[in-house]
DRENPA-3360 file (N, C-alpha, C; in nm, 2 decimals, always signed):
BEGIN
1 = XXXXXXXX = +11.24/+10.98/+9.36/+11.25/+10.89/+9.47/+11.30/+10.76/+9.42 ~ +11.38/+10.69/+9.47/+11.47/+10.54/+9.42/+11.33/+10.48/+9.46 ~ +11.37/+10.37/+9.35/+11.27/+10.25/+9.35/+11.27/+10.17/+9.50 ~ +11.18/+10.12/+9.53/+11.25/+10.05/+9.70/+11.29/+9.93/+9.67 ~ +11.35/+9.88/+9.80/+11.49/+9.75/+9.79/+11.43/+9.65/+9.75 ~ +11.52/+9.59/+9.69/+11.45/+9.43/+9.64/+11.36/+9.37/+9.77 ~ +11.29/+9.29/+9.71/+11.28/+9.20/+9.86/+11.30/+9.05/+9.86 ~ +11.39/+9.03/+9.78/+11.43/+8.86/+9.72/+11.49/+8.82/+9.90;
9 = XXXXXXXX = +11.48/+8.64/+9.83/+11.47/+8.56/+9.98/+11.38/+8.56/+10.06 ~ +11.24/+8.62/+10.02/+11.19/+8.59/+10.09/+11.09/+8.47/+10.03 ~ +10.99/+8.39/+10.15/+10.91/+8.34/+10.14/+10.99/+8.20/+10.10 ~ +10.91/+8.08/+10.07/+10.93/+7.96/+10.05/+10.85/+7.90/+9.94 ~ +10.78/+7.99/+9.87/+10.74/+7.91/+9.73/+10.61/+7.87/+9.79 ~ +10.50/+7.80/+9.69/+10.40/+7.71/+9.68/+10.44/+7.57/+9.78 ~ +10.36/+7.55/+9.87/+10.37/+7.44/+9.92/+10.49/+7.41/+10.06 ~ +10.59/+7.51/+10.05/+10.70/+7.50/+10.12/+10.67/+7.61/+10.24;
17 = XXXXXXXX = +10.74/+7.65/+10.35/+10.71/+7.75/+10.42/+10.63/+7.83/+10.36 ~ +10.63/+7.91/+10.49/+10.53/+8.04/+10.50/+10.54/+8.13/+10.42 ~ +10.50/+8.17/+10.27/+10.55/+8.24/+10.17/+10.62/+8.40/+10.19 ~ +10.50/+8.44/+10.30/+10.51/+8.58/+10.38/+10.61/+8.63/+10.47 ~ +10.71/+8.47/+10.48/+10.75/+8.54/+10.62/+10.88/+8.58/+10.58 ~ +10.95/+8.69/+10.61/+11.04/+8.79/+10.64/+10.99/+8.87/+10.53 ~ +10.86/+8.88/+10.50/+10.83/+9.01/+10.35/+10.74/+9.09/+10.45 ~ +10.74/+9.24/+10.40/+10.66/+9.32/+10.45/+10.50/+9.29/+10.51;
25 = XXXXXXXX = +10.47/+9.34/+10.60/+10.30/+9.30/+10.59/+10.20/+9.32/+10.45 ~ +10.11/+9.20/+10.49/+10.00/+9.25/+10.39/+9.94/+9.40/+10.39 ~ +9.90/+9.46/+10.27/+9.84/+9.60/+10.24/+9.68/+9.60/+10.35 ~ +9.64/+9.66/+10.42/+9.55/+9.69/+10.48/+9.43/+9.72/+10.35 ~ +9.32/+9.67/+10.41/+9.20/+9.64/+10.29/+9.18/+9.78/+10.27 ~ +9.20/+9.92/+10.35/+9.10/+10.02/+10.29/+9.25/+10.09/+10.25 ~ +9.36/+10.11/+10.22/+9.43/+10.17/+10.19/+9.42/+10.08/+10.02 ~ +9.42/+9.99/+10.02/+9.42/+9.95/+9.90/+9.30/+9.98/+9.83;
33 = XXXXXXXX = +9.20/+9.98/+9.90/+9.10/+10.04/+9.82/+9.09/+10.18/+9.75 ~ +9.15/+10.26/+9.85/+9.21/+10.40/+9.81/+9.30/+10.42/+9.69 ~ +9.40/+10.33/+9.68/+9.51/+10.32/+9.59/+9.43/+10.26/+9.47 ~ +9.33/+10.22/+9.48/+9.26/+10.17/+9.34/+9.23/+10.26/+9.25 ~ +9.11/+10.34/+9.38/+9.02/+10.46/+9.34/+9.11/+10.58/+9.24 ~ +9.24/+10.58/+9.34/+9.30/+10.68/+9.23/+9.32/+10.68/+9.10 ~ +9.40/+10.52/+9.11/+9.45/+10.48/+8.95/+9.31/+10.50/+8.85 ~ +9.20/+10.46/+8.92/+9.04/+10.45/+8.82/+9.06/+10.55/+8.77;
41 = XXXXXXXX = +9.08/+10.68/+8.91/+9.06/+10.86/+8.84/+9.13/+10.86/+8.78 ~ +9.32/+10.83/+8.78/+9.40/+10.87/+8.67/+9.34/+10.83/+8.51 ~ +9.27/+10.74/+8.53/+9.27/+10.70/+8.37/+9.17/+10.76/+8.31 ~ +9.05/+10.73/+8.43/+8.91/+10.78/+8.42/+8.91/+10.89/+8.31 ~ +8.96/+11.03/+8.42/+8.95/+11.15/+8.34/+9.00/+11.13/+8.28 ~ +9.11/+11.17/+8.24/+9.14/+11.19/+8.05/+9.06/+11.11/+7.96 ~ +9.03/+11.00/+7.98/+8.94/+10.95/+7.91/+8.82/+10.96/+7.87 ~ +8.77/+11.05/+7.97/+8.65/+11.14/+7.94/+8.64/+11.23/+7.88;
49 = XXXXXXXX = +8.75/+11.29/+7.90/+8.79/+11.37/+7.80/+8.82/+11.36/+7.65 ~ +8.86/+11.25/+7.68/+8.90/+11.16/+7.52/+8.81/+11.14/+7.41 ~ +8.69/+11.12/+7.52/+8.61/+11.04/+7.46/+8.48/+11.16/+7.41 ~ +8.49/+11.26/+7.41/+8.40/+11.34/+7.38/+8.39/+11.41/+7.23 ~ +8.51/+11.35/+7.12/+8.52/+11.32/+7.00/+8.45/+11.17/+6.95 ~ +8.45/+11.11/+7.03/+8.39/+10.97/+7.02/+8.25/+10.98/+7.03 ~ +8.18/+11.06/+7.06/+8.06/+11.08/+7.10/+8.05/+10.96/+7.20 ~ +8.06/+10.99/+7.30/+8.06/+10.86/+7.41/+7.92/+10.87/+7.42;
57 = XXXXXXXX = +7.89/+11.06/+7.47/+7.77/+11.09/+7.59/+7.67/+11.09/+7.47 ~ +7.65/+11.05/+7.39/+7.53/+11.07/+7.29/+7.39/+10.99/+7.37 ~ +7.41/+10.88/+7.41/+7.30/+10.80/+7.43/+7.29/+10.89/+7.59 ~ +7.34/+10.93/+7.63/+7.32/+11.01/+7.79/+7.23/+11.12/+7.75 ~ +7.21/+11.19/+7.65/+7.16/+11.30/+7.63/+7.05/+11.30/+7.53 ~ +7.02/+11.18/+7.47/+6.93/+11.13/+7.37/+6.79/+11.11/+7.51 ~ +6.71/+11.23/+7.47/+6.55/+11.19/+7.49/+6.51/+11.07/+7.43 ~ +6.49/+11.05/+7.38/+6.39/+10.88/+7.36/+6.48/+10.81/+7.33;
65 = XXXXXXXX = +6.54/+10.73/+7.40/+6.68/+10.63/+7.44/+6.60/+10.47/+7.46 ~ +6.56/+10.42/+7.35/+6.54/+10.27/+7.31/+6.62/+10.19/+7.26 ~ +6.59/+10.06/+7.30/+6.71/+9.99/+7.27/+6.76/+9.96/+7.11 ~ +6.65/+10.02/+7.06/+6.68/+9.99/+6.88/+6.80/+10.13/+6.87 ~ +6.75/+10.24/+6.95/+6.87/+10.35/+6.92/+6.96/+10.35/+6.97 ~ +6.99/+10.25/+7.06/+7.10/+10.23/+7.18/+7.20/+10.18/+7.03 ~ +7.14/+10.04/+6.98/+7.26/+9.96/+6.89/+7.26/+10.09/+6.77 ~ +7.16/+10.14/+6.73/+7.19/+10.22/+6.63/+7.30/+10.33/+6.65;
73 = XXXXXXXX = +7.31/+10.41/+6.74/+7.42/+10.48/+6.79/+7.53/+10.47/+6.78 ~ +7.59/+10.31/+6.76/+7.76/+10.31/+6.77/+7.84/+10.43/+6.67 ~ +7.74/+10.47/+6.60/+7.84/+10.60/+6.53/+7.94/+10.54/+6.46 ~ +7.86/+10.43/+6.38/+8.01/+10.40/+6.32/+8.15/+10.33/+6.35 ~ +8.08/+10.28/+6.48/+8.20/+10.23/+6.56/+8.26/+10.26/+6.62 ~ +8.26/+10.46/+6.65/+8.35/+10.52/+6.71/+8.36/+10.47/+6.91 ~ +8.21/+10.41/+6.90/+8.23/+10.38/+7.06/+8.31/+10.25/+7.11 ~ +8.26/+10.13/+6.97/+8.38/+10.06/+7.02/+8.53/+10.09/+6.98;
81 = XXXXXXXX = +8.55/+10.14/+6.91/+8.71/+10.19/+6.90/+8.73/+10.23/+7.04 ~ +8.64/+10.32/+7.07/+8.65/+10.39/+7.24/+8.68/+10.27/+7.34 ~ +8.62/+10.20/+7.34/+8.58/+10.11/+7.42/+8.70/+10.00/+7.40 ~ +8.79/+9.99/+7.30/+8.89/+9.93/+7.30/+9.01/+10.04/+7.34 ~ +9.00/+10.17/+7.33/+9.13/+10.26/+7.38/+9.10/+10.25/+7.55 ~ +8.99/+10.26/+7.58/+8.98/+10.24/+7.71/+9.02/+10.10/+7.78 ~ +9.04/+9.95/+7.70/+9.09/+9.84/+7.78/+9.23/+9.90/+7.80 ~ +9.32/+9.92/+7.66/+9.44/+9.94/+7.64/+9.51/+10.04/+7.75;
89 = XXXXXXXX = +9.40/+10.13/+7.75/+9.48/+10.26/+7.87/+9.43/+10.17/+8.01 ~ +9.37/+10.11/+8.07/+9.38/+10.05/+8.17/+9.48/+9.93/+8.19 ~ +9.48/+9.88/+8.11/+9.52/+9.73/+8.07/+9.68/+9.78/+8.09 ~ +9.79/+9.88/+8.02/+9.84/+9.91/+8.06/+9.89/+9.98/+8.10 ~ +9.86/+10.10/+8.20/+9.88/+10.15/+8.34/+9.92/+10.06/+8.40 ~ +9.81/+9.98/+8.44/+9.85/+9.85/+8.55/+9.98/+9.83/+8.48 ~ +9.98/+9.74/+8.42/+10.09/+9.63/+8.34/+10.26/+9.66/+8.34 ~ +10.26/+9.83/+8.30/+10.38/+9.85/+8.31/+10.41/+9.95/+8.43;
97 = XXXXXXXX = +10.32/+9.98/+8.53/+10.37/+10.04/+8.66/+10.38/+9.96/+8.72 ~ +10.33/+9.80/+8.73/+10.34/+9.71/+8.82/+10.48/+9.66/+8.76 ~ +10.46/+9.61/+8.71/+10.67/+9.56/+8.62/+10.73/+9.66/+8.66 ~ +10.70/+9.75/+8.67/+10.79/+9.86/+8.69/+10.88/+9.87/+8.81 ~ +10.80/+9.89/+8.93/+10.84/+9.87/+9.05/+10.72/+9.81/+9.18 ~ +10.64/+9.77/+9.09/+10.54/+9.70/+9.20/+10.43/+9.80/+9.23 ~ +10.47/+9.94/+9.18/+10.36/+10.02/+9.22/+10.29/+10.11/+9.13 ~ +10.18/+10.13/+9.10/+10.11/+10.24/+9.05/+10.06/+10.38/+9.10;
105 = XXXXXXXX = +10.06/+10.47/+9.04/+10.07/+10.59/+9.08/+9.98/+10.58/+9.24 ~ +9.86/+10.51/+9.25/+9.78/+10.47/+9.38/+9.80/+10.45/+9.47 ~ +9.95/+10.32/+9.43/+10.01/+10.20/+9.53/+10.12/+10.34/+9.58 ~ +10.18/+10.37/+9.52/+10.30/+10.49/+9.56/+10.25/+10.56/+9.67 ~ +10.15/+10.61/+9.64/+10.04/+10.76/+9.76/+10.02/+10.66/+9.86 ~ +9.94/+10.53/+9.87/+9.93/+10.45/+9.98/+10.04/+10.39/+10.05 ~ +10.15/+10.40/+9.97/+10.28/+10.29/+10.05/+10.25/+10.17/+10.05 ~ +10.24/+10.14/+9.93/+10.18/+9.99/+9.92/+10.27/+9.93/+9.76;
113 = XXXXXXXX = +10.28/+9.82/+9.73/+10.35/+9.75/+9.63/+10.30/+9.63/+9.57 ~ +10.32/+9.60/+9.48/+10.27/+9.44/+9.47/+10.36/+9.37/+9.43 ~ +10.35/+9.22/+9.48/+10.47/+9.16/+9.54/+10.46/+9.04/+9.49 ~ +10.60/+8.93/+9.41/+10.51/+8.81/+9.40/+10.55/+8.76/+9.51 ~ +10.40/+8.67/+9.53/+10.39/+8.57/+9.62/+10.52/+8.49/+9.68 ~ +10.58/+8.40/+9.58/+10.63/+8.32/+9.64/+10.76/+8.37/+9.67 ~ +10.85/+8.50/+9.62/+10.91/+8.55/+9.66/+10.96/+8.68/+9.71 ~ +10.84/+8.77/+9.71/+10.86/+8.91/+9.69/+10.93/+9.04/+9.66;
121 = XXXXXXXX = +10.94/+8.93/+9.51/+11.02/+9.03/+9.39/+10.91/+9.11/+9.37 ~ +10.95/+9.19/+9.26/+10.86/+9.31/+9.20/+10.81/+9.19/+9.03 ~ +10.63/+9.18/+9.04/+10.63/+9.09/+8.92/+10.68/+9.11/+8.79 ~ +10.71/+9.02/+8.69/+10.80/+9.07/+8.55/+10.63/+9.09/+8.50 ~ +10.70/+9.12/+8.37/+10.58/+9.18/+8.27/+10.48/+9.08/+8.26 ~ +10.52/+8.96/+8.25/+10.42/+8.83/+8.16/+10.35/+8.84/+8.33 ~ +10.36/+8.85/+8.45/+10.23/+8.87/+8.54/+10.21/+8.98/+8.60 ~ +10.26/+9.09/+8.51/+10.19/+9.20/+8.56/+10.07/+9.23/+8.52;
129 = XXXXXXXX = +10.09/+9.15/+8.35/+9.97/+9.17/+8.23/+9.89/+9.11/+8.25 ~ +9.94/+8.95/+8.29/+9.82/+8.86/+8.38/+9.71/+8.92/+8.45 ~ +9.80/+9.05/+8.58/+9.71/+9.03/+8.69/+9.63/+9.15/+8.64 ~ +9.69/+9.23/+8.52/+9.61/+9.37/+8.46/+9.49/+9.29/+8.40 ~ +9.50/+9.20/+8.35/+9.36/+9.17/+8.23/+9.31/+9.10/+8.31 ~ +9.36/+9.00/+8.40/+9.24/+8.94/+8.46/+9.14/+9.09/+8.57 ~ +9.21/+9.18/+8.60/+9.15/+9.27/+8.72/+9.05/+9.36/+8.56 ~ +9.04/+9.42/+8.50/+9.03/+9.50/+8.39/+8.92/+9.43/+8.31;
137 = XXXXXXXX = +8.94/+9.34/+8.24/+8.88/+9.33/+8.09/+8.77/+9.25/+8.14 ~ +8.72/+9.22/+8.22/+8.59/+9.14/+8.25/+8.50/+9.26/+8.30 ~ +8.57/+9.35/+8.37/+8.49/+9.46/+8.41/+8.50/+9.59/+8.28 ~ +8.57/+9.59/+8.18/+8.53/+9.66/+8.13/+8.42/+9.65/+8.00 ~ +8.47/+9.50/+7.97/+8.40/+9.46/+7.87/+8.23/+9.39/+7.90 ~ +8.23/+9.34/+8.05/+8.09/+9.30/+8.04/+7.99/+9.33/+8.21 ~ +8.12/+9.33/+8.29/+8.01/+9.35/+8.43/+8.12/+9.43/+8.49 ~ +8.11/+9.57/+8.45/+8.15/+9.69/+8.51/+8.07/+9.70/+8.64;
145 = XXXXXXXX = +7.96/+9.65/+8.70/+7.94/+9.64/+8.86/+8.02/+9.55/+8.92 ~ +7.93/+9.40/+8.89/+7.95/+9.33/+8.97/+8.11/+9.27/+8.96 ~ +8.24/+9.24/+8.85/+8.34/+9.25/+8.88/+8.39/+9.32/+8.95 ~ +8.43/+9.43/+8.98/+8.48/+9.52/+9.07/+8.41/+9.44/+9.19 ~ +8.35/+9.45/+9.25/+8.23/+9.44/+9.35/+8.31/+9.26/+9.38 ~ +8.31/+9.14/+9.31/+8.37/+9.05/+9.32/+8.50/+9.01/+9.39 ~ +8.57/+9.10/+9.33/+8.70/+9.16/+9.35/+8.72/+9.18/+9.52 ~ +8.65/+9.28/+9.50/+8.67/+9.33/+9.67/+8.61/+9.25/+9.77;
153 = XXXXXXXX = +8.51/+9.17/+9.74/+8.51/+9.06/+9.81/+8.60/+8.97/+9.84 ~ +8.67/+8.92/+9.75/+8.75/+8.82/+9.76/+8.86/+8.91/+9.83 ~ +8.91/+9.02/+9.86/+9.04/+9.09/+9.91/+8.99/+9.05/+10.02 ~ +8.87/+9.12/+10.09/+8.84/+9.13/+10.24/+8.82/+9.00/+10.28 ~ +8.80/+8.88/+10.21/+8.78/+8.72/+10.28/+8.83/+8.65/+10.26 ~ +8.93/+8.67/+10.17/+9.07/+8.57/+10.16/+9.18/+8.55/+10.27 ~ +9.19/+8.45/+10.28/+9.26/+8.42/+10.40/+9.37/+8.30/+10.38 ~ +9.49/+8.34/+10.37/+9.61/+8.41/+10.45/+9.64/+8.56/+10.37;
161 = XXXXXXXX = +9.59/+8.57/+10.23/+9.65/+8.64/+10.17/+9.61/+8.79/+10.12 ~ +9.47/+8.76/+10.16/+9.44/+8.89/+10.08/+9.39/+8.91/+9.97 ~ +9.42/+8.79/+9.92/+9.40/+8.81/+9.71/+9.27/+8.83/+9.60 ~ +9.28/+8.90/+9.59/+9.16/+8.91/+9.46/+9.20/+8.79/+9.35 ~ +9.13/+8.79/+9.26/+9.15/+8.69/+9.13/+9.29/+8.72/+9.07 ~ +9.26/+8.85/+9.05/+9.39/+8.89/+8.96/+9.51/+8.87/+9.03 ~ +9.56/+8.90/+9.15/+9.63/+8.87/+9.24/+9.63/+8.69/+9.27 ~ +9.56/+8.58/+9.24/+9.58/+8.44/+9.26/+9.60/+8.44/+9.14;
169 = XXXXXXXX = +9.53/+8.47/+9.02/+9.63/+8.43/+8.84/+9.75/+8.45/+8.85 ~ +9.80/+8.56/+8.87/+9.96/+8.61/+8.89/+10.01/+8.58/+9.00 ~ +9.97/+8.49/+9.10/+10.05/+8.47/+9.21/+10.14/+8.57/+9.29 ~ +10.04/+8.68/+9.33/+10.07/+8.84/+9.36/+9.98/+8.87/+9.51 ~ +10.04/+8.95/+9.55/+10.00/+8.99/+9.73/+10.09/+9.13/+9.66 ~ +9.95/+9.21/+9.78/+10.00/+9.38/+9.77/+10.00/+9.40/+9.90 ~ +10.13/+9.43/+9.89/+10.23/+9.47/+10.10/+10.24/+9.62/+10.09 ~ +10.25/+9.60/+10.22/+10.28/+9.76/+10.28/+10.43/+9.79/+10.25;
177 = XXX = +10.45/+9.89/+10.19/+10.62/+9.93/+10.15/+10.67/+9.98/+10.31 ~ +10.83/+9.92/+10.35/+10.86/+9.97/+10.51/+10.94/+10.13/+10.47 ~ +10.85/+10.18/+10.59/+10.88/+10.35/+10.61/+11.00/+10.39/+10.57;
% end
Protein backbone atom coordinates (compact mmCIF):
# COMPACT_ATOMS: atom_id res chain seq x y z
CA UNK A 1 0.00 0.00 0.00
CA UNK A 2 1.66 3.62 -0.99
CA UNK A 3 2.45 5.73 1.76
CA UNK A 4 -0.56 8.43 1.94
CA UNK A 5 -0.31 12.01 0.35
CA UNK A 6 1.65 14.58 1.80
CA UNK A 7 -0.47 16.88 3.69
CA UNK A 8 1.83 20.19 3.42
CA UNK A 9 0.05 23.64 3.42
CA UNK A 10 -1.74 23.04 5.88
CA UNK A 11 -2.32 24.80 9.13
CA UNK A 12 -0.66 28.23 10.15
CA UNK A 13 2.03 27.58 12.54
CA UNK A 14 2.10 28.50 16.41
CA UNK A 15 0.34 31.60 17.03
CA UNK A 16 -0.99 32.27 13.44
CA UNK A 17 -4.37 30.59 12.15
CA UNK A 18 -6.00 27.62 12.90
CA UNK A 19 -3.23 25.01 12.73
CA UNK A 20 -5.94 22.28 11.86
CA UNK A 21 -7.67 23.73 9.33
CA UNK A 22 -7.64 22.13 5.83
CA UNK A 23 -5.81 18.83 7.67
CA UNK A 24 -7.67 15.81 8.35
CA UNK A 25 -9.75 15.47 11.57
CA UNK A 26 -8.39 14.74 14.81
CA UNK A 27 -7.99 10.78 15.63
CA UNK A 28 -11.17 9.80 17.77
CA UNK A 29 -9.97 8.98 21.47
CA UNK A 30 -10.94 5.19 21.43
CA UNK A 31 -9.50 4.30 18.08
CA UNK A 32 -6.32 5.64 19.20
CA UNK A 33 -6.49 3.93 22.14
CA UNK A 34 -6.77 0.71 20.16
CA UNK A 35 -3.84 1.68 17.88
CA UNK A 36 -1.70 1.89 21.05
CA UNK A 37 -2.86 -1.37 22.56
CA UNK A 38 -1.58 -3.10 19.49
CA UNK A 39 1.85 -1.50 19.11
CA UNK A 40 2.20 -2.51 23.21
CA UNK A 41 1.30 -6.28 21.90
CA UNK A 42 3.65 -6.03 18.97
CA UNK A 43 6.56 -5.44 21.14
CA UNK A 44 5.13 -6.82 24.22
CA UNK A 45 5.32 -10.47 22.97
CA UNK A 46 8.41 -11.09 21.51
CA UNK A 47 9.72 -9.61 24.37
CA UNK A 48 8.44 -11.96 26.53
CA UNK A 49 9.67 -14.21 24.77
CA UNK A 50 13.04 -12.66 24.83
CA UNK A 51 13.16 -12.33 27.99
CA UNK A 52 12.93 -15.85 29.26
CA UNK A 53 16.83 -16.27 28.82
CA UNK A 54 17.00 -13.15 30.94
CA UNK A 55 15.36 -14.80 33.63
CA UNK A 56 12.80 -12.03 33.76
CA UNK A 57 9.97 -14.39 35.53
CA UNK A 58 12.38 -15.49 38.44
CA UNK A 59 11.01 -13.16 41.05
CA UNK A 60 7.19 -14.24 39.74
CA UNK A 61 7.90 -17.67 40.72
CA UNK A 62 10.18 -17.26 43.77
CA UNK A 63 8.09 -18.40 46.99
CA UNK A 64 9.53 -16.10 49.61
CA UNK A 65 9.88 -12.95 47.38
CA UNK A 66 11.45 -10.14 49.95
CA UNK A 67 12.80 -7.22 49.14
CA UNK A 68 16.42 -8.24 50.11
CA UNK A 69 15.79 -11.12 47.22
CA UNK A 70 14.02 -8.84 44.94
CA UNK A 71 17.72 -6.64 44.65
CA UNK A 72 19.54 -9.79 44.98
CA UNK A 73 18.03 -11.31 41.84
CA UNK A 74 19.30 -9.06 39.13
CA UNK A 75 21.18 -12.13 38.04
CA UNK A 76 24.02 -10.34 37.28
CA UNK A 77 22.38 -7.74 35.52
CA UNK A 78 20.74 -9.76 33.08
CA UNK A 79 17.35 -7.88 34.05
CA UNK A 80 18.73 -4.69 33.56
CA UNK A 81 20.38 -5.40 30.30
CA UNK A 82 16.58 -6.58 29.73
CA UNK A 83 15.22 -3.72 30.84
CA UNK A 84 17.45 -1.58 28.63
CA UNK A 85 16.52 -3.98 25.27
CA UNK A 86 13.11 -3.36 26.24
CA UNK A 87 13.45 0.82 26.18
CA UNK A 88 15.31 0.45 22.83
CA UNK A 89 12.61 -1.98 21.16
CA UNK A 90 9.92 0.53 22.15
CA UNK A 91 11.80 3.57 21.89
CA UNK A 92 12.29 2.63 18.44
CA UNK A 93 9.20 1.17 16.87
CA UNK A 94 7.71 4.37 17.61
CA UNK A 95 10.69 6.46 16.27
CA UNK A 96 11.21 5.00 13.08
CA UNK A 97 7.43 4.05 11.98
CA UNK A 98 6.44 7.48 12.89
CA UNK A 99 9.38 9.14 10.52
CA UNK A 100 8.40 6.75 8.46
CA UNK A 101 5.04 7.66 7.34
CA UNK A 102 3.27 8.93 10.44
CA UNK A 103 2.10 5.53 11.23
CA UNK A 104 2.79 2.52 13.27
CA UNK A 105 1.75 -0.83 12.73
CA UNK A 106 -1.57 0.37 15.30
CA UNK A 107 -2.02 3.81 13.62
CA UNK A 108 -2.12 1.78 9.96
CA UNK A 109 -5.17 -0.83 11.35
CA UNK A 110 -6.92 2.34 12.87
CA UNK A 111 -6.56 4.77 9.87
CA UNK A 112 -4.94 7.07 11.92
CA UNK A 113 -1.34 9.07 11.38
CA UNK A 114 0.61 11.45 13.27
CA UNK A 115 0.89 14.69 12.00
CA UNK A 116 3.03 17.77 12.83
CA UNK A 117 1.03 20.22 14.22
CA UNK A 118 1.87 23.21 12.62
CA UNK A 119 1.87 21.72 9.32
CA UNK A 120 0.74 18.24 8.79
CA UNK A 121 3.82 16.79 7.47
CA UNK A 122 4.69 13.38 8.49
CA UNK A 123 7.29 14.26 11.73
CA UNK A 124 11.24 13.93 10.80
CA UNK A 125 13.24 11.70 12.98
CA UNK A 126 14.62 14.39 15.71
CA UNK A 127 10.52 14.42 16.76
CA UNK A 128 9.62 11.26 16.22
CA UNK A 129 12.31 10.28 18.85
CA UNK A 130 11.14 13.21 20.88
CA UNK A 131 7.64 12.08 20.94
CA UNK A 132 8.96 8.17 21.42
CA UNK A 133 10.94 8.88 24.62
CA UNK A 134 8.93 11.30 26.09
CA UNK A 135 5.68 8.66 25.56
CA UNK A 136 8.14 5.42 26.71
CA UNK A 137 10.92 5.97 29.06
CA UNK A 138 9.18 7.45 32.07
CA UNK A 139 6.76 4.58 31.84
CA UNK A 140 9.16 2.10 31.33
CA UNK A 141 11.79 3.05 33.56
CA UNK A 142 9.73 4.33 36.72
CA UNK A 143 5.75 4.62 36.66
CA UNK A 144 4.68 1.90 34.32
CA UNK A 145 0.96 2.74 35.86
CA UNK A 146 0.48 5.94 36.35
CA UNK A 147 2.32 7.30 33.09
CA UNK A 148 0.34 5.57 30.70
CA UNK A 149 -2.72 6.41 32.79
CA UNK A 150 -1.45 10.32 32.60
CA UNK A 151 -1.13 10.16 29.14
CA UNK A 152 -4.66 9.28 28.41
CA UNK A 153 -5.80 11.79 30.42
CA UNK A 154 -4.40 14.47 28.92
CA UNK A 155 -5.66 12.93 25.21
CA UNK A 156 -9.31 12.85 26.43
CA UNK A 157 -9.09 16.71 28.08
CA UNK A 158 -6.95 18.49 25.90
CA UNK A 159 -8.65 20.89 24.10
CA UNK A 160 -8.29 21.94 20.74
CA UNK A 161 -5.90 19.24 20.19
CA UNK A 162 -6.06 16.14 21.68
CA UNK A 163 -2.39 15.91 22.84
CA UNK A 164 -0.69 13.80 25.24
CA UNK A 165 2.84 15.13 26.50
CA UNK A 166 4.62 13.31 23.91
CA UNK A 167 2.44 14.80 21.32
CA UNK A 168 2.97 18.73 22.89
CA UNK A 169 7.08 17.95 23.17
CA UNK A 170 7.06 17.12 19.43
CA UNK A 171 4.43 19.47 18.48
CA UNK A 172 2.35 16.37 16.98
CA UNK A 173 -1.59 15.67 16.65
CA UNK A 174 -2.77 12.09 15.47
CA UNK A 175 -5.59 12.55 12.57
CA UNK A 176 -7.69 10.32 10.93
CA UNK A 177 -6.06 9.23 7.48
CA UNK A 178 -9.07 10.21 4.56
CA UNK A 179 -10.68 7.00 3.12
Amino acid sequence: MPPPPPYGGYGGGYGGTDPLSGMPPLAESGRRILARLIDWLIIAIPLAVIGIPFDIYARATDNDNDFGDTVNSLNGGSQLVFQLITIVAYVTYDTVMTARNGQTIGKKLMKLRVAMLNDGSTPPMSQSLLRAVVLWLPALICCACLWPLLILILILVDKPYKQGLHDKAAKTVVVSVPQ
